[in-house]
C-alpha positions in Angstrom: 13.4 14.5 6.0 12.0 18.0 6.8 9.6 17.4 9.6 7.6 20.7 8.4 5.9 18.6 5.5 4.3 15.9 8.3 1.2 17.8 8.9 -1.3 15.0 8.3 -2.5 12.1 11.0 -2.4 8.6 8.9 -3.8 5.4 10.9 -2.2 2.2 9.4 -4.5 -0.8 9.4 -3.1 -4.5 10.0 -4.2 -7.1 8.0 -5.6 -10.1 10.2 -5.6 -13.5 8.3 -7.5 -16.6 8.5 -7.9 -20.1 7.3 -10.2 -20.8 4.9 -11.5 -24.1 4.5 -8.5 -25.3 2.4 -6.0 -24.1 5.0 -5.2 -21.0 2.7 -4.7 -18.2 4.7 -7.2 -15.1 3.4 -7.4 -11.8 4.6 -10.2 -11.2 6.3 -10.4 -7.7 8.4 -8.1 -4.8 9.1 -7.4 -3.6 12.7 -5.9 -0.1 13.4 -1.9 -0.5 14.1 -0.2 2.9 14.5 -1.3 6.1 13.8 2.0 8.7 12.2 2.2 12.1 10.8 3.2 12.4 7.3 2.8 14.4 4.1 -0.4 14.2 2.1 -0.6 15.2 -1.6 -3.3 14.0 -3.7 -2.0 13.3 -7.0 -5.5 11.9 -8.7 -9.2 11.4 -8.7 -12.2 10.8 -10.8 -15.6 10.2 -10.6 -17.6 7.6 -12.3 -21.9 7.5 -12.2 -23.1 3.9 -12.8 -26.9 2.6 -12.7 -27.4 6.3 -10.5 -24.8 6.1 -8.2 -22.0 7.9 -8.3 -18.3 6.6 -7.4 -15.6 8.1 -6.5 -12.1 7.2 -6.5 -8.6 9.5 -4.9 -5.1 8.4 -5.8 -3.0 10.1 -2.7 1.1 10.0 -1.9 2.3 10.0 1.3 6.0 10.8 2.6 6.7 9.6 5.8 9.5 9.0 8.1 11.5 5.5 7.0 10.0 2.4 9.1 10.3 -1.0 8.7 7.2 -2.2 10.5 4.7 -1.8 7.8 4.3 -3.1 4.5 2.1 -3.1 1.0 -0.1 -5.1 2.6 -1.1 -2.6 5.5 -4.4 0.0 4.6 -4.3 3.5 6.0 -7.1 6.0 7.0 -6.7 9.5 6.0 -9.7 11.9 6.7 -12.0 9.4 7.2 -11.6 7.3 4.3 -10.0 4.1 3.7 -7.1 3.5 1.1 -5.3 0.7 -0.3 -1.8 1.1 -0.9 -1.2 0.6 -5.1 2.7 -0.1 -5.5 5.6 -1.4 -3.5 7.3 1.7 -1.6 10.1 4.2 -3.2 12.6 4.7 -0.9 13.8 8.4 -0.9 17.5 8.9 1.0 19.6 6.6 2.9 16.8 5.0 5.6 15.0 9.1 5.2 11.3 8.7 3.8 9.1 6.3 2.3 6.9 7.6 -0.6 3.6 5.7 -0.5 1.1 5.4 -3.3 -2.6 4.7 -2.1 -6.1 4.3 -3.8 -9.3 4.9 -2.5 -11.2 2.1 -1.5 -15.0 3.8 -0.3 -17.6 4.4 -2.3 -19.8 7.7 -1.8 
């Protein structure tokens, strides 16, 4: 992977689970987990007006270095906003980079 492309600080957040009252576990928060450097292209966008209030929605990748500590399940933080990752990961190289697909989850 050519480290020149990581120019970006990415905070991972960790799902924390909890019983409901069935005994299912939920997800209820995200805590921060590790923060890495990776490669930030934004790939999509739109932005919607409903009822007066506008919404706005990024589509981002991500190339970063290959890790096997995180997961689909994880969120990430990237200038302040929160994303959800969309798609399982693509796998670029023998154990190189991870090519991450995210969605915006704030509203502005």
């Amino acid at each position: 992977m050519n480290s020149n492309i990581l120019k970006y600080k990415i905070m991972f957040k960790e799902p924390k689970t909890t019983p409901n009252d069935y005994g299912d576990k939920q997800v209820t928060t995200y805590s921060d987990y590790k923060e890495i450097l990776a490669g930030v292209t934004v790939t999509g966008g739109n932005k919607n007006t409903i009822d007066m209030e506008l919404f706005l929605s990024d589509i981002i990748q991500l190339s970063i270095r290959y890790r096997t500590d995180i997961d689909e399940t994880y969120h990430l933080i990237y200038k302040n906003q929160e994303y959800q990752i969309m798609n399982p990961f693509k796998y670029v190289g023998w154990h190189d980079t991870i090519v991450i697909t995210a969605n915006l989850l704030e509203l502005s």
